[in-house]
Every structure is written in C-alpha cells, then in structure tokens.
Gaussian input, Z-matrix of N, CA and C with variables (Angstrom, degrees):
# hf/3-21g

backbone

0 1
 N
 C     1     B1
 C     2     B2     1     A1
 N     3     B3     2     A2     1     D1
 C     4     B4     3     A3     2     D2
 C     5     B5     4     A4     3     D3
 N     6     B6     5     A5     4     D4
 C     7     B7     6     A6     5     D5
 C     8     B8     7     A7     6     D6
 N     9     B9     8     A8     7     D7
 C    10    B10     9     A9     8     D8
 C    11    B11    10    A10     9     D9
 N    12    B12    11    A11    10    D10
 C    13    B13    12    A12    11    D11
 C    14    B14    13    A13    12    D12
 N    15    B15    14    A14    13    D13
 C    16    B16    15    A15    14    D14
 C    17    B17    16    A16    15    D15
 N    18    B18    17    A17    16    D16
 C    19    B19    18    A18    17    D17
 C    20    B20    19    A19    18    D18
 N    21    B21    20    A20    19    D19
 C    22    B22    21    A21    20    D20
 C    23    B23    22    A22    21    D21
 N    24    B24    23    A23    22    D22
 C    25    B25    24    A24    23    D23
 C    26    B26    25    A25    24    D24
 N    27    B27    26    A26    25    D25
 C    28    B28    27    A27    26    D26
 C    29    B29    28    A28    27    D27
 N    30    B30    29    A29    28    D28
 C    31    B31    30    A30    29    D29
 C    32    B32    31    A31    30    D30
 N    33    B33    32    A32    31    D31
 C    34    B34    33    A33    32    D32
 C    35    B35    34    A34    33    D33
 N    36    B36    35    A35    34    D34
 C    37    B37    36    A36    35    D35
 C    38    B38    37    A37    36    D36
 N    39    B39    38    A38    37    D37
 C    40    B40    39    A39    38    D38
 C    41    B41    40    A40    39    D39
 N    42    B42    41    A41    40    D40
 C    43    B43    42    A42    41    D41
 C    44    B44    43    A43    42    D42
 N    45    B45    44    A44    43    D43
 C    46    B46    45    A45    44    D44
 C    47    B47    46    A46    45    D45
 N    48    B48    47    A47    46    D46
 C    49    B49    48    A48    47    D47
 C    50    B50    49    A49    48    D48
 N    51    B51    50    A50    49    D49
 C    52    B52    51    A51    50    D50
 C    53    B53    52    A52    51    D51
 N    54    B54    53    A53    52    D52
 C    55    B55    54    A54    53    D53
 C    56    B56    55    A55    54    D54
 N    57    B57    56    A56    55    D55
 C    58    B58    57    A57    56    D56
 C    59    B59    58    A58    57    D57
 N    60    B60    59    A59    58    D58
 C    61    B61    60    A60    59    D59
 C    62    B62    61    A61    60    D60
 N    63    B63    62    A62    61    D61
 C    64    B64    63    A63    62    D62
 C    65    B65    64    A64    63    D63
 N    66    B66    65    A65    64    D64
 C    67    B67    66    A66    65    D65
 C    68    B68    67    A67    66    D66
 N    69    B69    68    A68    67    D67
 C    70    B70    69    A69    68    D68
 C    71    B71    70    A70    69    D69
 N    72    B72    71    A71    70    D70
 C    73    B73    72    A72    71    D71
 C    74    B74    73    A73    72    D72
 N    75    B75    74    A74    73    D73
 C    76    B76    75    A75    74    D74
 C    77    B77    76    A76    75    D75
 N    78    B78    77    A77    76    D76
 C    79    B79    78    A78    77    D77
 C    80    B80    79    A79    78    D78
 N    81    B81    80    A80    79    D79
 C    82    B82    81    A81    80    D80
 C    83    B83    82    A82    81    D81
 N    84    B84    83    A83    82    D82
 C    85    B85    84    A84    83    D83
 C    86    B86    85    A85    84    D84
 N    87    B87    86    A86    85    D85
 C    88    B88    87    A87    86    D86
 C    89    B89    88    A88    87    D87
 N    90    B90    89    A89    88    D88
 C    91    B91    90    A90    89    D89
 C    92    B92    91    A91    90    D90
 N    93    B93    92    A92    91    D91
 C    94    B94    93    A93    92    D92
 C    95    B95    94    A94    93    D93
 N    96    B96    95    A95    94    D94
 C    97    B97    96    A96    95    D95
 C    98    B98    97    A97    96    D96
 N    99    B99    98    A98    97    D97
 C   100   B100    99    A99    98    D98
 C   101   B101   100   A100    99    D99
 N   102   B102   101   A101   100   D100
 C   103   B103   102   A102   101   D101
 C   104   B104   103   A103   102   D102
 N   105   B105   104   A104   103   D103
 C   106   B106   105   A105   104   D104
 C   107   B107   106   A106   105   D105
 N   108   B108   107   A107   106   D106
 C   109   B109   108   A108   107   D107
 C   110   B110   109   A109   108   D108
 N   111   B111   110   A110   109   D109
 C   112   B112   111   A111   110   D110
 C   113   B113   112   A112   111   D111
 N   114   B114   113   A113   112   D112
 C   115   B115   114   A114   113   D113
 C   116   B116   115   A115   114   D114
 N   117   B117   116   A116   115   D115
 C   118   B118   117   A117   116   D116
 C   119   B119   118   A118   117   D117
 N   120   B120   119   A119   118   D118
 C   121   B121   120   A120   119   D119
 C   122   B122   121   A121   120   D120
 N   123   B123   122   A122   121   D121
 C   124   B124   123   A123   122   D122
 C   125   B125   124   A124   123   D123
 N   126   B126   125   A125   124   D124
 C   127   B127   126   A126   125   D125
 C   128   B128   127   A127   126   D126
 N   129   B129   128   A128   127   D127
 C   130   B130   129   A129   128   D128
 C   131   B131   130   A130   129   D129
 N   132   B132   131   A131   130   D130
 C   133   B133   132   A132   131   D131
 C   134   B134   133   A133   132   D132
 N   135   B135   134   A134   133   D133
 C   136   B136   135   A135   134   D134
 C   137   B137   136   A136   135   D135
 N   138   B138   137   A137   136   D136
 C   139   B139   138   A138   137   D137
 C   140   B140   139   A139   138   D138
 N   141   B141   140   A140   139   D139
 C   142   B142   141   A141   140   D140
 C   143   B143   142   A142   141   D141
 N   144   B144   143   A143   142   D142
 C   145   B145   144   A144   143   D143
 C   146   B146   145   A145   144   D144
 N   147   B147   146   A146   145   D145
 C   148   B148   147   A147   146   D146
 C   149   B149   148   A148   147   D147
 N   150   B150   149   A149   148   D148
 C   151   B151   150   A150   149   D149
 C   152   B152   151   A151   150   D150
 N   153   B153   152   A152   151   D151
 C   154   B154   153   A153   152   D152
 C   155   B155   154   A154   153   D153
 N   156   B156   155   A155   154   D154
 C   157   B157   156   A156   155   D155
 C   158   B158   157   A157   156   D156
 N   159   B159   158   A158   157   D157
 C   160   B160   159   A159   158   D158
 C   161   B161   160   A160   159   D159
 N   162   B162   161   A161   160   D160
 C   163   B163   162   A162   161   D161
 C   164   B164   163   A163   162   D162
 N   165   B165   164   A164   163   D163
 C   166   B166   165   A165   164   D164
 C   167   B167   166   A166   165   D165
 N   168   B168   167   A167   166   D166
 C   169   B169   168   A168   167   D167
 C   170   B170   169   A169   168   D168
 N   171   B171   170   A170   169   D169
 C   172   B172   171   A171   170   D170
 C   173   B173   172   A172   171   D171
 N   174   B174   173   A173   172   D172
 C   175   B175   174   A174   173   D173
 C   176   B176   175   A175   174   D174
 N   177   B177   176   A176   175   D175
 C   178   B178   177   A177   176   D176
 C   179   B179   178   A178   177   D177
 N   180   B180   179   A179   178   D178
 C   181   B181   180   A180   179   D179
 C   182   B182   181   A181   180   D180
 N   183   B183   182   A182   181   D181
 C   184   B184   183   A183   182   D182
 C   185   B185   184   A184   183   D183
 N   186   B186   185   A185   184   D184
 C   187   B187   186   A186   185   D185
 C   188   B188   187   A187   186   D186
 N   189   B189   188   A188   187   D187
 C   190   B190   189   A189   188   D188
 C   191   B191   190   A190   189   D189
 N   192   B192   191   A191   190   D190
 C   193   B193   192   A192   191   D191
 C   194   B194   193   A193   192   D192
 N   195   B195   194   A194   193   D193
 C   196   B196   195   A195   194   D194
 C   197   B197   196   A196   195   D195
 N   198   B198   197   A197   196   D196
 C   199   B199   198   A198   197   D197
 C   200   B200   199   A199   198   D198
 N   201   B201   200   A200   199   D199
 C   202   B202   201   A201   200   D200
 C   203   B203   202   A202   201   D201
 N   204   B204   203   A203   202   D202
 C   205   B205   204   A204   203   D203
 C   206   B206   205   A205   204   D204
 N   207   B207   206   A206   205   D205
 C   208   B208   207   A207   206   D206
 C   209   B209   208   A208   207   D207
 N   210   B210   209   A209   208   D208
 C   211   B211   210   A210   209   D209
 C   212   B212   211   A211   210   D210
 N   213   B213   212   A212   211   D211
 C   214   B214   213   A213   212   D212
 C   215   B215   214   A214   213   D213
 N   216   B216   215   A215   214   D214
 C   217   B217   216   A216   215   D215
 C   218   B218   217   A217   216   D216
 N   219   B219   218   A218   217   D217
 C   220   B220   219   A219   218   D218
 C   221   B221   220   A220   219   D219
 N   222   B222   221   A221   220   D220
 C   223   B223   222   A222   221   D221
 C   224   B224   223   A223   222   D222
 N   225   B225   224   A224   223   D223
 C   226   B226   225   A225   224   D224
 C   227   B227   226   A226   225   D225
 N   228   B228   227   A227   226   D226
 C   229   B229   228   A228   227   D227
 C   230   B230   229   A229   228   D228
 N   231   B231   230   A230   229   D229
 C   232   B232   231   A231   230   D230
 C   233   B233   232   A232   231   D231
 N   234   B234   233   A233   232   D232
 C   235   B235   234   A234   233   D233
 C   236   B236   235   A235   234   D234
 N   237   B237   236   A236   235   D235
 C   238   B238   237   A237   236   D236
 C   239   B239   238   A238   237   D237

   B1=1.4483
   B2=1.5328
   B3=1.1177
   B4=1.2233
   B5=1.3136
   B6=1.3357
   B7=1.5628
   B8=1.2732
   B9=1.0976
   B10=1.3179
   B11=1.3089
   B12=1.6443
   B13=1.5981
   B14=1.2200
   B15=1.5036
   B16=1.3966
   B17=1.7888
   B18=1.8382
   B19=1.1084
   B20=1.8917
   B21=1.2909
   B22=0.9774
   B23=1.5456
   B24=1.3680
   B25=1.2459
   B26=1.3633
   B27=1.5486
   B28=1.3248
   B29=1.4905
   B30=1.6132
   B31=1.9473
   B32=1.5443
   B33=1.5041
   B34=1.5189
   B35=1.6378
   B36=1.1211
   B37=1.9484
   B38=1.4501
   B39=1.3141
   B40=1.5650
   B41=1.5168
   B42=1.4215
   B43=1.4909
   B44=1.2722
   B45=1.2852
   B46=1.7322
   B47=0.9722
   B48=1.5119
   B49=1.5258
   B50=1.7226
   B51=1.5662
   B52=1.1073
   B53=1.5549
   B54=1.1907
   B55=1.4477
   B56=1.6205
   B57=1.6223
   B58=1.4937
   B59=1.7021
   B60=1.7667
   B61=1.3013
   B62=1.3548
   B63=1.3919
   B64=1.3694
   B65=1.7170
   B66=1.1857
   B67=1.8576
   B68=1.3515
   B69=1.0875
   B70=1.4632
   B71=1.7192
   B72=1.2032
   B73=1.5386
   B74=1.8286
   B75=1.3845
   B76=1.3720
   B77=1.8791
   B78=0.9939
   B79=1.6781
   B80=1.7296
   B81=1.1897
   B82=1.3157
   B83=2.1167
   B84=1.3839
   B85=1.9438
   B86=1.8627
   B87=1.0901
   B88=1.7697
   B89=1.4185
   B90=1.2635
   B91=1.8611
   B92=1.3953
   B93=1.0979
   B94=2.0200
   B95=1.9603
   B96=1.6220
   B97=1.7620
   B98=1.6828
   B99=1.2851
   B100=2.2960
   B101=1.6068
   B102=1.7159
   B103=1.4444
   B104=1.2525
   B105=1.3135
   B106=1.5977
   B107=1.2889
   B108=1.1996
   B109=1.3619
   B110=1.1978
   B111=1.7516
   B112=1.3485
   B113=1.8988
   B114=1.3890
   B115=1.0556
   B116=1.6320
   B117=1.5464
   B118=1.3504
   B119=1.9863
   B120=1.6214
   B121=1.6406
   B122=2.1843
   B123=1.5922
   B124=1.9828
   B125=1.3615
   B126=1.2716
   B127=1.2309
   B128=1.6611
   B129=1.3171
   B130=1.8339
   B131=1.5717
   B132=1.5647
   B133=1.8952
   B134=1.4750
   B135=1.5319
   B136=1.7974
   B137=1.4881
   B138=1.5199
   B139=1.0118
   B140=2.1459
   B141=1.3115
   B142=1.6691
   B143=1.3028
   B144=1.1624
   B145=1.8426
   B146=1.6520
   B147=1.2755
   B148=1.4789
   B149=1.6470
   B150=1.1882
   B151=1.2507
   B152=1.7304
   B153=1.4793
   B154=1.3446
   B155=2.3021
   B156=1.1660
   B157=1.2234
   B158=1.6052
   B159=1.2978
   B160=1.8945
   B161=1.2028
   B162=1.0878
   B163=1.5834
   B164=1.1681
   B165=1.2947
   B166=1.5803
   B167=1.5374
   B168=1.3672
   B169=1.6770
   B170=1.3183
   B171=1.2017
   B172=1.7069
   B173=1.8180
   B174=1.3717
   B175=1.3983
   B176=1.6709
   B177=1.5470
   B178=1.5749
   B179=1.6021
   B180=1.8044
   B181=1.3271
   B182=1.3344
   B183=1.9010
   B184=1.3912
   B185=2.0290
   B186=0.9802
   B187=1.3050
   B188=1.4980
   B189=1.4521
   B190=1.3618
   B191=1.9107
   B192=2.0719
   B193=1.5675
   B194=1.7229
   B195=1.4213
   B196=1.4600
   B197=1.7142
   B198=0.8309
   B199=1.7005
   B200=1.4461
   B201=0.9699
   B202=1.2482
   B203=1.8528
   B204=1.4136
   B205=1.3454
   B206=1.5416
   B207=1.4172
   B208=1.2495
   B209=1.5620
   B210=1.1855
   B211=1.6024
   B212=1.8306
   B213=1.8272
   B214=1.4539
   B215=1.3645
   B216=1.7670
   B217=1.3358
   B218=1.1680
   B219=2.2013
   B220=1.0481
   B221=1.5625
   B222=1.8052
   B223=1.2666
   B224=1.7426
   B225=1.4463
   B226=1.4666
   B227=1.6640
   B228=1.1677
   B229=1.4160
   B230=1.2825
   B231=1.6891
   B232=1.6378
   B233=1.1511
   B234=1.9627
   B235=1.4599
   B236=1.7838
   B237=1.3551
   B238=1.9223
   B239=1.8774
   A1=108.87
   A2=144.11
   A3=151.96
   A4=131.75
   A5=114.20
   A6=125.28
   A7=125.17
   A8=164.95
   A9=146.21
   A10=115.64
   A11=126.08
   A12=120.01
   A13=94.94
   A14=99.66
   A15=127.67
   A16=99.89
   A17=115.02
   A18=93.55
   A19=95.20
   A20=142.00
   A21=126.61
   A22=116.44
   A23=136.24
   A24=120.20
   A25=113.37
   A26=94.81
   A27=111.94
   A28=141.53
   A29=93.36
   A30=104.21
   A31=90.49
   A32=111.69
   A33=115.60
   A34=98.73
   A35=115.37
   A36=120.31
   A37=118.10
   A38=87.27
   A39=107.23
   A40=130.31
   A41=114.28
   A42=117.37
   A43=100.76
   A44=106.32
   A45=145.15
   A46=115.40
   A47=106.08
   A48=136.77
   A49=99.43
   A50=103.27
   A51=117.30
   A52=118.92
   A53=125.70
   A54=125.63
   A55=112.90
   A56=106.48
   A57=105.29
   A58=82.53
   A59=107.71
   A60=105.51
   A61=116.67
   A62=113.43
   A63=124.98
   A64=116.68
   A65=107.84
   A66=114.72
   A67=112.76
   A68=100.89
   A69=137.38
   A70=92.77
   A71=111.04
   A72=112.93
   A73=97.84
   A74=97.84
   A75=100.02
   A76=124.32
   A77=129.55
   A78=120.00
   A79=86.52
   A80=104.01
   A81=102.84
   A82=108.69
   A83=76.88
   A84=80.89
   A85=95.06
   A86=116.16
   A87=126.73
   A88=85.17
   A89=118.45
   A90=105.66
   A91=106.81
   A92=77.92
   A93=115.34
   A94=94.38
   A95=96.06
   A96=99.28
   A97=89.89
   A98=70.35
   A99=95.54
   A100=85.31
   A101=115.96
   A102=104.09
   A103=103.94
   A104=109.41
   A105=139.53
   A106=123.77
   A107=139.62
   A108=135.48
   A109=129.79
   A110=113.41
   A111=139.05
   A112=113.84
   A113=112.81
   A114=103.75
   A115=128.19
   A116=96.95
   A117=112.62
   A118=116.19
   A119=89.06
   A120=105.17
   A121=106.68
   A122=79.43
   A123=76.96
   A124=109.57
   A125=142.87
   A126=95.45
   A127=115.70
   A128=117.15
   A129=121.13
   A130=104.37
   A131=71.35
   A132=91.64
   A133=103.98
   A134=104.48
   A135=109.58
   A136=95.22
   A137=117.40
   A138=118.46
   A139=101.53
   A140=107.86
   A141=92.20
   A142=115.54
   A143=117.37
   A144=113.43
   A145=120.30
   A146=102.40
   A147=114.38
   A148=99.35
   A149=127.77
   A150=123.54
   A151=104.36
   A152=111.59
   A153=103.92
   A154=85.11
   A155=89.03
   A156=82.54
   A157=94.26
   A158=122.28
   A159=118.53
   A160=141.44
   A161=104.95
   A162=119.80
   A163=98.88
   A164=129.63
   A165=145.85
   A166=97.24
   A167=116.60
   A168=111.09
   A169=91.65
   A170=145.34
   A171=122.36
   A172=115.47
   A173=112.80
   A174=97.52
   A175=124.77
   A176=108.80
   A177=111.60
   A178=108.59
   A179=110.57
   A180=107.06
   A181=127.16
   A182=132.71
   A183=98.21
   A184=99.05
   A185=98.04
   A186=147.92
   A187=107.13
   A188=153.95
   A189=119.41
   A190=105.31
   A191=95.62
   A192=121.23
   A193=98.68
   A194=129.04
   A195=112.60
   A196=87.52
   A197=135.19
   A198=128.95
   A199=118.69
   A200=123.38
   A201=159.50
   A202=88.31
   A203=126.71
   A204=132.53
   A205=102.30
   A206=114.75
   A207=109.25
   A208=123.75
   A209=112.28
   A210=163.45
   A211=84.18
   A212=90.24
   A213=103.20
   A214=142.25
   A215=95.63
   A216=116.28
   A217=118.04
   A218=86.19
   A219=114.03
   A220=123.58
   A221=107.19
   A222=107.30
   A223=122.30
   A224=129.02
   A225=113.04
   A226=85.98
   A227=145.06
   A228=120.52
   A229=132.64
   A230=111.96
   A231=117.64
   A232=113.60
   A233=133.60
   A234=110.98
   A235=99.88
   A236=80.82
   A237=95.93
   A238=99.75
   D1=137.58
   D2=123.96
   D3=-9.99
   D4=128.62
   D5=166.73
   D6=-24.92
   D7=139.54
   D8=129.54
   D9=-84.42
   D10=168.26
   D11=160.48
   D12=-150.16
   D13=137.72
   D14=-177.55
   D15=-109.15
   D16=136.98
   D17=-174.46
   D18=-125.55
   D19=122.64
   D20=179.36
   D21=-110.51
   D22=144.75
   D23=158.36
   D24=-101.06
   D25=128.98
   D26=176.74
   D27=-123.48
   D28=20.90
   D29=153.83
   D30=-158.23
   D31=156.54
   D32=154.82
   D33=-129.25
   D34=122.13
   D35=149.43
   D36=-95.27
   D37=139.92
   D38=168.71
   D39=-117.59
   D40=99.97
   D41=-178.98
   D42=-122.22
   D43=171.30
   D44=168.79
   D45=-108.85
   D46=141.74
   D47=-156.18
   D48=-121.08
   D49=88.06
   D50=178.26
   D51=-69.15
   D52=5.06
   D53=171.17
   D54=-100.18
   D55=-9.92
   D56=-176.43
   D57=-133.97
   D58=133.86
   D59=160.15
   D60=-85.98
   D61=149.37
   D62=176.66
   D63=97.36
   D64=-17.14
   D65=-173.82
   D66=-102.72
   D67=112.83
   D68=-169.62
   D69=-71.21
   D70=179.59
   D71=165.51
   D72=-165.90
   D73=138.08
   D74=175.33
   D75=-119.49
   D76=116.68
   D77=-151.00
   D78=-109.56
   D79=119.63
   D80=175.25
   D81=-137.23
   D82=151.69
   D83=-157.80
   D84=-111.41
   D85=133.09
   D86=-171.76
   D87=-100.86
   D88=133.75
   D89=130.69
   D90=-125.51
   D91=153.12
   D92=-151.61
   D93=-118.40
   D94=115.20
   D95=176.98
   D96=-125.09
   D97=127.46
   D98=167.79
   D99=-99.53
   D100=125.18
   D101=120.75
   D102=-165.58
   D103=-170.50
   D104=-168.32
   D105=-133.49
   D106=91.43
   D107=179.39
   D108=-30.37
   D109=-31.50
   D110=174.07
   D111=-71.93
   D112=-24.74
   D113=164.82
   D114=-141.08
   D115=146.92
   D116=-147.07
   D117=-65.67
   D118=-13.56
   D119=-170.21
   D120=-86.22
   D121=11.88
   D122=175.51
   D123=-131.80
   D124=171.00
   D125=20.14
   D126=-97.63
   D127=168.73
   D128=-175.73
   D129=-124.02
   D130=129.45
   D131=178.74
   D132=-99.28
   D133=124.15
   D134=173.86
   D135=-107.27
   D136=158.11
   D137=174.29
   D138=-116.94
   D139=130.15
   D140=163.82
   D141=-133.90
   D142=129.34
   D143=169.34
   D144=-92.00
   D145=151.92
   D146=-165.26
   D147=-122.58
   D148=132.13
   D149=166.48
   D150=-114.63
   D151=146.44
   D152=-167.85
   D153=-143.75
   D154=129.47
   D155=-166.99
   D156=-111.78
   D157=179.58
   D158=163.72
   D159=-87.96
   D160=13.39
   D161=-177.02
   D162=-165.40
   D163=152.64
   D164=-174.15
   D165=-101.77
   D166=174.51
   D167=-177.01
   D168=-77.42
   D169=-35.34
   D170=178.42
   D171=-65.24
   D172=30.80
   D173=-177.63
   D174=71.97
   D175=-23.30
   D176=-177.09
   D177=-84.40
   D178=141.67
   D179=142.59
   D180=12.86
   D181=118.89
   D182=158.25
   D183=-115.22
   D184=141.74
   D185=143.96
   D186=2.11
   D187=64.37
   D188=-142.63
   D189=-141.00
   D190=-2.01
   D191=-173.28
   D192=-48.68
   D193=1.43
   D194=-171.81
   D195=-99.82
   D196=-12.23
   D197=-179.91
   D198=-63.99
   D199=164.81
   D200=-151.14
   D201=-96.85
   D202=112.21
   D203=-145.99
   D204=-89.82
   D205=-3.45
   D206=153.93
   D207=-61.39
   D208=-42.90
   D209=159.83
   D210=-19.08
   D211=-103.48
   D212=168.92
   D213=2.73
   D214=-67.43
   D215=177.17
   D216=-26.43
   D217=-76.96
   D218=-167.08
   D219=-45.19
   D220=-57.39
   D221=169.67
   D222=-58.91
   D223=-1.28
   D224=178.76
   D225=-94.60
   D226=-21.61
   D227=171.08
   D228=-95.59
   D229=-2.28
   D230=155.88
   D231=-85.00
   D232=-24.60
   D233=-179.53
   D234=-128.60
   D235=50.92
   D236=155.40
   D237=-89.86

C-alpha cells in the first residue's frame, strides 16, 4: 500500500515587524504525518514552519493562496 500524508495546521502567530511599518508577520507551524498501515515503522510526525510576512522585499503583496485556508483567512484579515 502506499504512503499517505496528512497535513494539519496546528498554530498560527501573529506579530509585527517593528523595523518595517505596516508588515505584519504570520508564523505558522504544519504537521505533516506519513503513514501506511502496512508498515510498522509509521506513523511519522514532521513538523514544518512557514513564515508569511506582508510584503515581499520588493514592497509587493505576498502571495500566500497556497496555504492551508485557515491560513488564508487569517492573513486576509491581518493585512487588510
């Protein structure tokens, strides 16, 4: 049988980036489970963090529609 991956988010923070006005920052933590019923060495918990800040170093928008829509949300009502 095949791998599966389960991806959950399971914290988002929200701080400010006191060296740039206006840029929000969002710290958000994935955990990521590999397993297989078929084998006995899973299942495995990865942990990954994502930082998504409000502006990219060129000043533009960043980009953030690949997240996890909790994710999303959150960021369309901190960098409204």
């Amino acid at each position: 049988m095949a791998i599966s991956k389960t991806t959950v988010c399971s914290r988002i923070e929200v701080s400010y980036d006191l060296s740039e006005a206006g840029n929000h920052i969002l710290h958000v933590l994935y955990l990521e489970t590999f397993d297989d019923p078929d084998d006995d060495q899973l299942p495995v918990i990865s942990k990954r963090y994502v930082t998504i800040e409000r502006y990219d170093t060129e000043g533009n928008a960043t980009d953030y529609s690949n997240q996890d829509q909790k994710v999303i949300d959150i960021c369309d009502i901190v960098f409204s």
